[in-house]
C-alpha positions as CSV (number, residue, x, y, z in Angstrom):
1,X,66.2,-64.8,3.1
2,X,62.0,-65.2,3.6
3,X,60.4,-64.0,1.3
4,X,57.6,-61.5,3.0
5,X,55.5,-60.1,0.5
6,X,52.5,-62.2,0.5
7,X,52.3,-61.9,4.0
8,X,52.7,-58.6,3.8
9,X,49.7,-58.2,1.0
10,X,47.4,-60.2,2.8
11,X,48.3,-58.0,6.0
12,X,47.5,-54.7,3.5
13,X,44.3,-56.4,2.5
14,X,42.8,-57.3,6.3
15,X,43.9,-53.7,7.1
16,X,41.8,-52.6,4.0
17,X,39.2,-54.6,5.3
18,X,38.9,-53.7,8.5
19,X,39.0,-50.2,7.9
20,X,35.8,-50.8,5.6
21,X,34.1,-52.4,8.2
22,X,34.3,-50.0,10.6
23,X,33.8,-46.6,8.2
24,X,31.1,-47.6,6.0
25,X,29.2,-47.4,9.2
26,X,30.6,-44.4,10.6
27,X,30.1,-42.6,7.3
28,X,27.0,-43.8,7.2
29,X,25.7,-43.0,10.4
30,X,27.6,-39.6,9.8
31,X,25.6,-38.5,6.6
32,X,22.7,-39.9,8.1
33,X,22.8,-37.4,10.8
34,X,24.3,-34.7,8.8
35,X,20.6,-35.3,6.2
36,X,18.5,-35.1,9.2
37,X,19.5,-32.6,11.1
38,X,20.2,-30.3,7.7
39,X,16.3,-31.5,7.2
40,X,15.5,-29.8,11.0
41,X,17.5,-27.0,9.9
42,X,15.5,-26.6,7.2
43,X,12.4,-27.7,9.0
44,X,13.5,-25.2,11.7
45,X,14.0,-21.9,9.0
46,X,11.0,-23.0,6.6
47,X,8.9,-22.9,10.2
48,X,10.6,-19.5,11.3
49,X,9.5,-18.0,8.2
50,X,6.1,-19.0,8.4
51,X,6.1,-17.7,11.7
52,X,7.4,-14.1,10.2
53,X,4.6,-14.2,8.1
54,X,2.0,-15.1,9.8
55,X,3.6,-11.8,12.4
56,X,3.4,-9.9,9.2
57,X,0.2,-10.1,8.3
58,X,-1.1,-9.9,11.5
59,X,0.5,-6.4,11.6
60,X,-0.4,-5.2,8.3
61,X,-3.7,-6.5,9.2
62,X,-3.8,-4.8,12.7
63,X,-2.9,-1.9,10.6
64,X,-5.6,-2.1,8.0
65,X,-8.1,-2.8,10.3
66,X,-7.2,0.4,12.7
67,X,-7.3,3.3,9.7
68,X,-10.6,1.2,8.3
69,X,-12.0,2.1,12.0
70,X,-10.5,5.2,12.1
71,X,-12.2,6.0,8.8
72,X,-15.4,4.8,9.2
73,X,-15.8,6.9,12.6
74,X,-14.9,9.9,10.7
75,X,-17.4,9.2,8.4
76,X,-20.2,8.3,11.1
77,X,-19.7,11.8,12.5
78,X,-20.2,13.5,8.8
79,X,-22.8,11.3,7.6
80,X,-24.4,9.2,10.5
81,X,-27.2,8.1,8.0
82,X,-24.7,6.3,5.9
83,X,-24.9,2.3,6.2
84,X,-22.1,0.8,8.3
85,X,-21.6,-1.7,5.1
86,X,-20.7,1.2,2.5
87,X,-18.4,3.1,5.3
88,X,-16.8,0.2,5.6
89,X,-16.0,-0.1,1.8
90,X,-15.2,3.3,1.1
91,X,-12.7,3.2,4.3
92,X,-11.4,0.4,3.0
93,X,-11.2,1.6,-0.2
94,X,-9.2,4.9,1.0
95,X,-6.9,2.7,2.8
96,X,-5.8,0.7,-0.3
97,X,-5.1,3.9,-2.1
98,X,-2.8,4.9,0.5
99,X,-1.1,1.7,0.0
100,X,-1.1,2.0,-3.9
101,X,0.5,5.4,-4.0
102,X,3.6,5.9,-1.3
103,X,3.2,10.5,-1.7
104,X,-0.5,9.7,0.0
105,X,-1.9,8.9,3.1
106,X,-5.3,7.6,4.4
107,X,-5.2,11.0,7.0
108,X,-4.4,12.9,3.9
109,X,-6.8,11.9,1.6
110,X,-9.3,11.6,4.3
111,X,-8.5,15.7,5.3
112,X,-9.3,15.9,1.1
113,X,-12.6,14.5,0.7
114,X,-13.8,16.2,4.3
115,X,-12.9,19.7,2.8
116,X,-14.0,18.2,-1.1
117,X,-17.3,17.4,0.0
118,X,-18.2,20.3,2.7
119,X,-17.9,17.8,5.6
120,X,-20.5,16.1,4.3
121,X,-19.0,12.6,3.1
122,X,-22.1,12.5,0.6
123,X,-21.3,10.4,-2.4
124,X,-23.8,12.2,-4.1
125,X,-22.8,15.4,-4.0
126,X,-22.6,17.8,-6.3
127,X,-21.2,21.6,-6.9
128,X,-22.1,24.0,-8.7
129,X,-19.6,23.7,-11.2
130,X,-20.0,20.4,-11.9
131,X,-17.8,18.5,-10.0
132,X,-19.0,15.3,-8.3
133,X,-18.4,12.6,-5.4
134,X,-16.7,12.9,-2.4
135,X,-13.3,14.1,-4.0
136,X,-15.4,16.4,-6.3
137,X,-14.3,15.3,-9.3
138,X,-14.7,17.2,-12.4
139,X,-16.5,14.8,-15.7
140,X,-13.7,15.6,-18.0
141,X,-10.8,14.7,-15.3
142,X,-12.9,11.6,-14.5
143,X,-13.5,10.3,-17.8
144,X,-9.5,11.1,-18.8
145,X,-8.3,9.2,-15.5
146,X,-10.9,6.4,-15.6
147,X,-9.1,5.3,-18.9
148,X,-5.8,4.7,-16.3
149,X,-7.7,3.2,-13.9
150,X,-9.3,0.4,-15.9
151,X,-12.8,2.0,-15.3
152,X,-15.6,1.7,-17.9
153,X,-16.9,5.2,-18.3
154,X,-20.4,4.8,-18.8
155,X,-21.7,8.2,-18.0
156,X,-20.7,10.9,-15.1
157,X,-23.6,10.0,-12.9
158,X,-22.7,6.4,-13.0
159,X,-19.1,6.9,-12.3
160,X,-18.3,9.9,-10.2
161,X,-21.1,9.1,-7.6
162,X,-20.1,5.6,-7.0
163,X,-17.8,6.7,-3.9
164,X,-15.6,3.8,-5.3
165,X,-14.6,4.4,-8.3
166,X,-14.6,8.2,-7.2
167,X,-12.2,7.8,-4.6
168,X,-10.3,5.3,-7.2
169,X,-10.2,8.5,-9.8
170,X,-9.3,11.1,-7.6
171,X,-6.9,9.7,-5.1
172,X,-4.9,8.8,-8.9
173,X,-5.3,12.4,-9.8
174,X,-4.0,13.8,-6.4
175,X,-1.3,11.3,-6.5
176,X,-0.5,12.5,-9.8
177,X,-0.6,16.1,-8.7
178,X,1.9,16.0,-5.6
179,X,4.4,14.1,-7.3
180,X,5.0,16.9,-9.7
181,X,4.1,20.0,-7.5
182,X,4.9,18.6,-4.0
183,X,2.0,18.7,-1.6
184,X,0.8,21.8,-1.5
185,X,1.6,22.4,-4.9
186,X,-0.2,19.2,-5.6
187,X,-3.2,20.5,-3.1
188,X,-3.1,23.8,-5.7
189,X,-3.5,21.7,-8.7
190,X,-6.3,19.3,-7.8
191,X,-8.5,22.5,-6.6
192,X,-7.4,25.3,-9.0
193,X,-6.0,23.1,-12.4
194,X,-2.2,22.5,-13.4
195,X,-1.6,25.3,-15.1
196,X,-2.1,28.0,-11.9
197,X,-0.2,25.6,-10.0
198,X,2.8,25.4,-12.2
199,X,3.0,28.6,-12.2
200,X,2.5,29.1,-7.9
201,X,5.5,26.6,-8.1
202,X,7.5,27.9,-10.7
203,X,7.3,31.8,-8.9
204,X,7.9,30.6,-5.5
205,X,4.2,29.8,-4.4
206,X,3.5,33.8,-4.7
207,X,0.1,34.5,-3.1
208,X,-1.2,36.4,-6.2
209,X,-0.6,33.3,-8.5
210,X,-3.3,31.6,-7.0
211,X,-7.1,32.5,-7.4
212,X,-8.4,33.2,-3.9
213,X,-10.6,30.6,-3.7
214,X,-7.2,27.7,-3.5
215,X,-5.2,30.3,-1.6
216,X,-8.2,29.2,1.4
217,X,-8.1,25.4,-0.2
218,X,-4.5,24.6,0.3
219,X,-4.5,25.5,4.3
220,X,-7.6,24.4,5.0
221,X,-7.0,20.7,3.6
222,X,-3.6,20.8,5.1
223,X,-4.9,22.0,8.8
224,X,-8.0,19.0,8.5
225,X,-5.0,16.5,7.7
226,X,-2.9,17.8,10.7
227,X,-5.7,17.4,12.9
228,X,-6.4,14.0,12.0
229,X,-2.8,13.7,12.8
230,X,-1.0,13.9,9.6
């Protein structure tokens, strides 16, 4: 009887062998492809996201750009002697606030600072009880939300009738305001103080709980905003 287990081990061995020969290659050529094309994959998403983006910012900016416009020939028809450079930065400025606080919008506070400033869009103006800018912001509520806003209060002059930081202060306040009286609640508060709108609020927004100056206020800010299309 022939003994055939060396034969048989070197057969196992050349099997081995062979088998290495040919799939290292394969495998090879196999992760090869499988890196690259997971690279193109990747090149592919990495290149679909910047195109998103780039959409994105294009859109927001197509956006920006359309209520800065909006804004500034709202303003030109109030105050055509104010320079096209500080219409563009309070515009731009109004838009940013709407961004900044979701219960306001740039039609809305827009429709506010018409009706604030007597259709005017002065930044210097003034009322007779004290209340300044183009959101006719009182010293006292100024000075109080100025500390929130990371604004130096220097004096009420300085502050209040640089349209910036008066639009900064008031469109805070107004935010503040509608968030806990709801907008026309929140309307009631900025023109005629917390107290007389808590209580509008709390008795059903009863006309006689108002003081008849803010019972005109409320609608006349609210038809301005629907006509700018609020």
């Amino acid at each position: 009887m022939t003994d055939n287990k060396p034969e048989t081990k070197k057969g196992s061995r050349r099997f081995w062998i062979a088998t290495l020969a040919i799939g290292l290659p394969v495998w090879t050529i196999t992760l090869y492809l499988a890196f690259q094309l997971g690279g193109h994959r990747l090149n592919l998403q990495a290149l679909e996201r910047n195109v998103q983006d780039v959409r994105a910012a294009m859109n927001a900016d197509t956006v920006r750009q359309y209520h800065i416009q909006k804004t500034m020939k709202l303003m030109a028809g109030y105050n055509p002697s104010m320079p096209s450079d500080e219409r563009y930065n309070i515009a731009s400025e109004i838009y940013e606030m709407s961004i900044k606080y979701d219960n306001l919008d740039v039609d809305l506070l827009c429709a506010t600072i018409t009706h604030e400033s007597a259709q005017t869009w002065r930044p210097d103006i003034t009322s007779p009880a004290g209340a300044m800018g183009l959101m006719q912001v009182m010293p006292a509520t100024g000075m109080f939300v100025a500390h929130y806003e990371g604004i130096t209060w220097t004096s009420p002059h300085e502050v209040l009738l640089d349209p910036i930081y008066n639009v900064r202060i008031g469109t805070r306040y107004l935010s503040t305001m509608i968030s806990l009286y709801g907008l026309e609640g929140g309307l009631a508060a900025y023109n005629g103080g917390e107290r007389q709108a808590a209580l509008w609020v709390a008795g059903g927004s009863e006309r006689e709980t108002l003081h008849p100056e803010t019972l005109q206020y409320v609608p006349a800010v609210l038809k301005i905003y629907q006509k700018l299309g609020g």
